[in-house]
C-alpha positions as a LaTeX table, in Angstrom:
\begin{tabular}{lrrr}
\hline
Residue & $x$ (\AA) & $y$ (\AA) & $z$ (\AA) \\
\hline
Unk1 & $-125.56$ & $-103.30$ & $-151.88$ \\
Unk2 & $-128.63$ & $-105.09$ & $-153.94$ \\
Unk3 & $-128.20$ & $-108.70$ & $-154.73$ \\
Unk4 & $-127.53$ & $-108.15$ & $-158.33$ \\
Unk5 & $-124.80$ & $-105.79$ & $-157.80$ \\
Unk6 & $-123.25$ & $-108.78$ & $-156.62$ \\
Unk7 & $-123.93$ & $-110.75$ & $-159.23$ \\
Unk8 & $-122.22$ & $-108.28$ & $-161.77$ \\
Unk9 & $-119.11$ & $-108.23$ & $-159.51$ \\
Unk10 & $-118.83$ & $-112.14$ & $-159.71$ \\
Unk11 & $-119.13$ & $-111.54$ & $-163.87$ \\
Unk12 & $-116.64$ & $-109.36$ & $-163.99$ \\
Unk13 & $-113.42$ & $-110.20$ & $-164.31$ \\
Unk14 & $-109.74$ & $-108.07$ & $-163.42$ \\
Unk15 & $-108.71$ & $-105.10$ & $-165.92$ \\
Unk16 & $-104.97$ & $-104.21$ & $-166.33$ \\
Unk17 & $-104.01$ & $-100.89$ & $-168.57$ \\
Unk18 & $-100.88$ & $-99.31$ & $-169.63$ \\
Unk19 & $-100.83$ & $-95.83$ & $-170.90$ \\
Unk20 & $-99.60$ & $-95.94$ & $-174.76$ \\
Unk21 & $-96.41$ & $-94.57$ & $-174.56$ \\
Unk22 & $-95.63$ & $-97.59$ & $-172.60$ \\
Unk23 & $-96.59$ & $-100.02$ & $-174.59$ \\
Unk24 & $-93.78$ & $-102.67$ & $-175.76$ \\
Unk25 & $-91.73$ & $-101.29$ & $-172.73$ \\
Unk26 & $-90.95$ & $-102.21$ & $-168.62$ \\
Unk27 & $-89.34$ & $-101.01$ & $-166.01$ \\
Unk28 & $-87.89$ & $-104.05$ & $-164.47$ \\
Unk29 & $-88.98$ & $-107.43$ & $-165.00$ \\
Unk30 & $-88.03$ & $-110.06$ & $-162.06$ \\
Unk31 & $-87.62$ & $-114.00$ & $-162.71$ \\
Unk32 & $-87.71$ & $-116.75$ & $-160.09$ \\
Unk33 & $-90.48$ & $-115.42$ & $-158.73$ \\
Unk34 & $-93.25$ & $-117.15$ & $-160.43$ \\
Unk35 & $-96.68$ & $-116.52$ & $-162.32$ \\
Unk36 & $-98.72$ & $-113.98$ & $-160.04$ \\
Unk37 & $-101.89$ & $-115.34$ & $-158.61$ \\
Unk38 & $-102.59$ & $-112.02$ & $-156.08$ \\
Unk39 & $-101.09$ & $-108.64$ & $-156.02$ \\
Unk40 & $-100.84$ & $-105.96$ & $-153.40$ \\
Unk41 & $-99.97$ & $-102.82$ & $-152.83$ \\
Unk42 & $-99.79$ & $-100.86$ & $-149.07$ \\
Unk43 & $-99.91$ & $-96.83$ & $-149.44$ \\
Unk44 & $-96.63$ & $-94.62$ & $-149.14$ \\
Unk45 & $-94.77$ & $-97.99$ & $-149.13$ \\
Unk46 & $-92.43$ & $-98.54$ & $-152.11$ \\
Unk47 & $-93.20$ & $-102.24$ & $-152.00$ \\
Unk48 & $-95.47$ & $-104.75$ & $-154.05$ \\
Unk49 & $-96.32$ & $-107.80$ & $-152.91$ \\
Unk50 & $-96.75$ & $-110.98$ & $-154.83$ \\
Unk51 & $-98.43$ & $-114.60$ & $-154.44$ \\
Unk52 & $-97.95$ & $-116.94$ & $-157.36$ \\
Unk53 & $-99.38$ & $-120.27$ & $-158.14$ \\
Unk54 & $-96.34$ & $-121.67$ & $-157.53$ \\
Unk55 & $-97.11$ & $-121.14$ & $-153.81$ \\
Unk56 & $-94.25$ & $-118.19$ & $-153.46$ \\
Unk57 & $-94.90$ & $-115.48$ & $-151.12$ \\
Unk58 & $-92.79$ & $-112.32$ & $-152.29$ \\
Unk59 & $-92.52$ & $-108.39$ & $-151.31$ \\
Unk60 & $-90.05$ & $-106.56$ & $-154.79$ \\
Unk61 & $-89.21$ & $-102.94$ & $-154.43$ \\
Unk62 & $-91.49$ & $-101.15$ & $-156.86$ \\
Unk63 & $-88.40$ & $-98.69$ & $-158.60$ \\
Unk64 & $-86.06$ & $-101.50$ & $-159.31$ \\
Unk65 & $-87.45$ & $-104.80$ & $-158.25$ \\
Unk66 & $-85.24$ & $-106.71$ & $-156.46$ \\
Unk67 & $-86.45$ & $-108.62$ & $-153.44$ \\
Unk68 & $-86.98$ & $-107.70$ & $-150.39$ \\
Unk69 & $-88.00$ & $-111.12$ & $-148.96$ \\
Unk70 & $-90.17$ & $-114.04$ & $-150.12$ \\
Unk71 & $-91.49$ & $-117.13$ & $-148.32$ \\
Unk72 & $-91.66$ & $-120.95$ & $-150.17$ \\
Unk73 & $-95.34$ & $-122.43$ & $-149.14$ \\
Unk74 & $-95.19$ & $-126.13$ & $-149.75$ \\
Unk75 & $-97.10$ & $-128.39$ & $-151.59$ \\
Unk76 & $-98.63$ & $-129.97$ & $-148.70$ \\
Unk77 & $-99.77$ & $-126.41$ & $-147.62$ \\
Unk78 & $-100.17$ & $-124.68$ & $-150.84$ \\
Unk79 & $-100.93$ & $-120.66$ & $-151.13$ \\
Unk80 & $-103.96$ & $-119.73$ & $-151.84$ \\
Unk81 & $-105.38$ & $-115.95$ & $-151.01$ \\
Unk82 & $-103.40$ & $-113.11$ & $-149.62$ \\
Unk83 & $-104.27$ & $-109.48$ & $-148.60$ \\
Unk84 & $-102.11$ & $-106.93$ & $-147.24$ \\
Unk85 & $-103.06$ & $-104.86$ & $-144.24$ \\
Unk86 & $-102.31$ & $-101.14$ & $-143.97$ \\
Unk87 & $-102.46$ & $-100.63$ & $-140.03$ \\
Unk88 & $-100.52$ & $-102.73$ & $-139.05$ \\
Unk89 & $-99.04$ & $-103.24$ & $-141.79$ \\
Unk90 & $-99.44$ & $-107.33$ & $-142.37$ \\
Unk91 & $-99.22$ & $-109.16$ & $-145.45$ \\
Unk92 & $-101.92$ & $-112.14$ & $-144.42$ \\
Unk93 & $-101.96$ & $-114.83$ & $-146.26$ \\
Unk94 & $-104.44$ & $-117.85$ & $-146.24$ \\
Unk95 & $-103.13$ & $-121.38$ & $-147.74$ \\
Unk96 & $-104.48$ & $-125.37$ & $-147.47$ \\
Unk97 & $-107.92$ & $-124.77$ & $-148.73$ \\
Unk98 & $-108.23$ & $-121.74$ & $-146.03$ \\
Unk99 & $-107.17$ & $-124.02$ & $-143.35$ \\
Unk100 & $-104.17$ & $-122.14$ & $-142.07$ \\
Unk101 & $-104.19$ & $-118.49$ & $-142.09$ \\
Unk102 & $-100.32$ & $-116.66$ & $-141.18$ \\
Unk103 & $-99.80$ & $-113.27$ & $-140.78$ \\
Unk104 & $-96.27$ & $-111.69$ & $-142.29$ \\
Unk105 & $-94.65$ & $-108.11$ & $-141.42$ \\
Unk106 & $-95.16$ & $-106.48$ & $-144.60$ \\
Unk107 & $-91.80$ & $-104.77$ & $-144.31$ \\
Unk108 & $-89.37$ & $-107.31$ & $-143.16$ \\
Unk109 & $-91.07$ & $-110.57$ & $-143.76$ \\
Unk110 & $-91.22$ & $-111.71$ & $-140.32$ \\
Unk111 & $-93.98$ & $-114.11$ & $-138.90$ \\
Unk112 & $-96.45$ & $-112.51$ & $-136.55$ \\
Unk113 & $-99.17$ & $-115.19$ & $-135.97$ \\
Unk114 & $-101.17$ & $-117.94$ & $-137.30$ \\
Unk115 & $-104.73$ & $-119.17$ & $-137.44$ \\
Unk116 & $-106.09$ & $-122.92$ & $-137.74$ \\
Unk117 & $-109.42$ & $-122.49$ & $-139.04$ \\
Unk118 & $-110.79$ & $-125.80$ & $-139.16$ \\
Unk119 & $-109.38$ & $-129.20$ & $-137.74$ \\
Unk120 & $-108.74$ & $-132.38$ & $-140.34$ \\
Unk121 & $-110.26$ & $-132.17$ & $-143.17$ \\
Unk122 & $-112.37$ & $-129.25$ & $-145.06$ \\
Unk123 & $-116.12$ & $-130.26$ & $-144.48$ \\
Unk124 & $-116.81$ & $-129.17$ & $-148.26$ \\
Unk125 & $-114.38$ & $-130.99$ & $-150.45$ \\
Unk126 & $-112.82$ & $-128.74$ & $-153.06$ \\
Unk127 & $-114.44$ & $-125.10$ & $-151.58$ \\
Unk128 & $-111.99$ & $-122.26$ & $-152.44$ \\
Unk129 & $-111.48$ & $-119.55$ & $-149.37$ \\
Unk130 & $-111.10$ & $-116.18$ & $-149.01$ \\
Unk131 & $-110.03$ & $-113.47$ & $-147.11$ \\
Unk132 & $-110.73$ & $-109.65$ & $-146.60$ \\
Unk133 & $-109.13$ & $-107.06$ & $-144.48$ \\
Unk134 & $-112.11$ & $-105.60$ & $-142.07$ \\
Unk135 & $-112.42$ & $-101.74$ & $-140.84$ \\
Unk136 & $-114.20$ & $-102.07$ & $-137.80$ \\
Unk137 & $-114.63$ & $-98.39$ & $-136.95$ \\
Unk138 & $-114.89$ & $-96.34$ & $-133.88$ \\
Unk139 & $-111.30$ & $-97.42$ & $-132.83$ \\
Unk140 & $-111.87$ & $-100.83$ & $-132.94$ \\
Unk141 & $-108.91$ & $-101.29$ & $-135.70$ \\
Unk142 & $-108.65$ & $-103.96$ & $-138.42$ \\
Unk143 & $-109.23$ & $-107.04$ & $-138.62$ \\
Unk144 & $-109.47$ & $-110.13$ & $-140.95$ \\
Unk145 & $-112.61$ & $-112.26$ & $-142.23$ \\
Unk146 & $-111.55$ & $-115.48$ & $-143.50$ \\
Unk147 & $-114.04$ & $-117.67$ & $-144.90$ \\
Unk148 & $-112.93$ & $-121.48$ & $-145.49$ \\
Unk149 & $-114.51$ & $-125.39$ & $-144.71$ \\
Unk150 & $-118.06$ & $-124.35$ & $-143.71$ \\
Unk151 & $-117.55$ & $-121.45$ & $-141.24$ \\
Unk152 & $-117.02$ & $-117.73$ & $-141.67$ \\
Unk153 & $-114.33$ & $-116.37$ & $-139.01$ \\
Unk154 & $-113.16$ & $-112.69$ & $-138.11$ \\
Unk155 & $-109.54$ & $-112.45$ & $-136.91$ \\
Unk156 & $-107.80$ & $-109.55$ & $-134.69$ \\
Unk157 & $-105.63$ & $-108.12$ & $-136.86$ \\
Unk158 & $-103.13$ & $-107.94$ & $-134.66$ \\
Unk159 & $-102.63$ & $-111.52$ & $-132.84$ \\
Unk160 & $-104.94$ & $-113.50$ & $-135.18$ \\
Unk161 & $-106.77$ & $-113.69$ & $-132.31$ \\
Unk162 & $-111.16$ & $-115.00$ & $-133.20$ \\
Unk163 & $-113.36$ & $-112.34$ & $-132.89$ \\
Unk164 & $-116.40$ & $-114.58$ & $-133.85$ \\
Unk165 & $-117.33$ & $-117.43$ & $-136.14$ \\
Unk166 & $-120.49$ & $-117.72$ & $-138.14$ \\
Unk167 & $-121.93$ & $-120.68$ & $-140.17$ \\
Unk168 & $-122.72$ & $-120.65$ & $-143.55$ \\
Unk169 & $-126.25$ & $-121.98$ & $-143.38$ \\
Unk170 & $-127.64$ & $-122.34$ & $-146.96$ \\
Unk171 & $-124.48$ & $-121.02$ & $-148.24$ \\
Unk172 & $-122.05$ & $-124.34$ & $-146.69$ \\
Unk173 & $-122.13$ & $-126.59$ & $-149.66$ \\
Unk174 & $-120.89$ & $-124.01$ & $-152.30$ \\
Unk175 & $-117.66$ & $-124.66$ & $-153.63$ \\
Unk176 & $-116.62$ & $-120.99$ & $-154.52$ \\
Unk177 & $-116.76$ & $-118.18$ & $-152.31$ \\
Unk178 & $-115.97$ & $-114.45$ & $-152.18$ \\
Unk179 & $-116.35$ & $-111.81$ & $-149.19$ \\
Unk180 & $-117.06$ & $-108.54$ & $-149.55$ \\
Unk181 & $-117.06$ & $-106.03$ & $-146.55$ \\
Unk182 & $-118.95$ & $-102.86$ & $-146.68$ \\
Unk183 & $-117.54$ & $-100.47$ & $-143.78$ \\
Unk184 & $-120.57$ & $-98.03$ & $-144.68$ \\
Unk185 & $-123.06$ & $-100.49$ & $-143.54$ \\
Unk186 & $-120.76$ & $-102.29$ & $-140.74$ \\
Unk187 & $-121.47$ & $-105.69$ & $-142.86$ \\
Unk188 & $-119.69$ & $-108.22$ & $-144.33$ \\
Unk189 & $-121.55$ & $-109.93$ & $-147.69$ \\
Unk190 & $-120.41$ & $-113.63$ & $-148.39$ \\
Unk191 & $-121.17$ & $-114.33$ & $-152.15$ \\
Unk192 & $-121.28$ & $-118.27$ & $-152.49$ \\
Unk193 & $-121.87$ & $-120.37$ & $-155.65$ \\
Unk194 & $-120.33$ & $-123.68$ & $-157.33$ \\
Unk195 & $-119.73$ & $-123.43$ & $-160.84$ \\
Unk196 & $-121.94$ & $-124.80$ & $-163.76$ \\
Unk197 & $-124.52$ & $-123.84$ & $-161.45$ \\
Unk198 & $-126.59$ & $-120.33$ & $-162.19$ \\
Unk199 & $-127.75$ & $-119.84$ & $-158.19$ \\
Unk200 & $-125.82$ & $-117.92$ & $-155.66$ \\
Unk201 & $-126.45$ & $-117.31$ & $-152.03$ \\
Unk202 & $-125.49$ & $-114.09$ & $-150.36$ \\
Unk203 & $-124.98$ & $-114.21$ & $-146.35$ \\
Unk204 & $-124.52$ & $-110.63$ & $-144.82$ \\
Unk205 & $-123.92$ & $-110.88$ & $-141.19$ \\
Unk206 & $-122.76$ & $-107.67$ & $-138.96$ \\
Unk207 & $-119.11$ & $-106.76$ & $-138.74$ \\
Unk208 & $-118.45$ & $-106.27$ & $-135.30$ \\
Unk209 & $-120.50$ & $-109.73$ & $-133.98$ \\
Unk210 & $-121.00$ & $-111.81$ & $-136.76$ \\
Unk211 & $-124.98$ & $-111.81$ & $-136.08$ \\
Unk212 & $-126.86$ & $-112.57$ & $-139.04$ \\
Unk213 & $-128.47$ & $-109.86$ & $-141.22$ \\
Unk214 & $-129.68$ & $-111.06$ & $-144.34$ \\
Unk215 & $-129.87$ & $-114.09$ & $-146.26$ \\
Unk216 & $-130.86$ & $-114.28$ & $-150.35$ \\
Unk217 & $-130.37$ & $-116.29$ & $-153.01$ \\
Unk218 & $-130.35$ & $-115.26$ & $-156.59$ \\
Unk219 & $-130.30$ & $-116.53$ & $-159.82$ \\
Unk220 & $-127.95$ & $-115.59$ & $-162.50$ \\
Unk221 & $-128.99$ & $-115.08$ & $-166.51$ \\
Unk222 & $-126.84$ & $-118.23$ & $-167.33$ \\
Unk223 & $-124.66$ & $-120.81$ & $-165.47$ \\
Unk224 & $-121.13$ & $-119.38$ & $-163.46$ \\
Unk225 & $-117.86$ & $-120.06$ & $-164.05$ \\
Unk226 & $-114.94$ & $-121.11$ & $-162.42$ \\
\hline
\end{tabular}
């Protein structure tokens, strides 16, 4: 994918529809859950899964729901990104500027692993993170990229286990980041920028060994957002 394809993904921003005969109508509505910051959904499962800024980690029954479990981050180790994993199903969930990364059975809410992906402090004060689940092909199975601090890190899916690591070269000081794997090409694209600012630097490295591809940096028609 060009360089300016990313740069129209980063513009973009999340659509949500309702068909008009729903309009001014729900199905269920659940409190004490909090304002959604993610959402996820695993196929064939009957569950949705929900992280809200108020650092609440929760899987509701789609038909009427109620809860099937949740998990309290704290503010000390506030939730940030989560993703949910098909095979196995995983609900992963990175939190502390990307620092700790904890995998959760989707199903029953139990822990399976966690991750420290950098020690003390983040080396880029106030850099978001983010996480993507990873199709490594050729029955390899899944796996998870996590990008936080100033290192990009691919996680067995399974133990949490690091595949590789990868530094961020020109890409370290930017304060917001976004991955984007592309199981076609066997890549994984890191989009990097820091807002007010109209440059952005996209690292692709390879999938299965974190070697570097492709490095680029582009500039944007007018300054990025948060």
């Amino acid at each position: 994918m060009g360089a300016q394809a990313f740069v129209l993904l980063l513009l973009l921003g999340p659509a949500w529809a309702i068909f008009e005969d729903q309009a001014g109508t729900f199905d269920w509505y659940k409190q004490f859950v909090g304002r959604p910051r993610s959402v996820a959904f695993l196929p064939g499962k009957e569950r949705v899964f929900v992280a809200t800024q108020q650092s609440l980690l929760a899987s509701l029954h789609t038909k009427t729901g109620s809860v099937a479990w949740r998990r309290k981050y704290t503010e000390q180790d506030p939730l940030e990104k989560t993703v949910a994993l098909q095979k196995p199903a995983l609900l992963i969930a990175a939190s502390k500027g990307g620092k700790y990364v904890r995998a959760w059975e989707a199903l029953e809410g139990g822990f399976k692993w966690e991750a420290l992906m950098f020690e003390g402090t983040s080396a880029v004060p106030g850099a978001s993170c983010d996480i993507a689940t990873v199709d490594l092909g050729q029955g390899a199975g899944a796996a998870v990229a996590v990008v936080a601090s100033d290192v990009l890190r691919l996680l067995g899916a399974s133990k949490g286990d690091e595949l590789w690591s990868a530094s961020l070269e020109q890409a370290s000081h930017a304060t917001r980041r976004l991955l984007l794997p592309d199981a076609a090409s066997g890549t994984i694209s890191l989009v990097a920028y820091t807002p007010g600012s109209a440059d952005l630097h996209v690292l692709t490295v390879g999938a299965a060994d974190g070697s570097h591809q492709d490095t680029e940096r582009v500039t944007a028609g007018t300054p990025l957002g948060d």
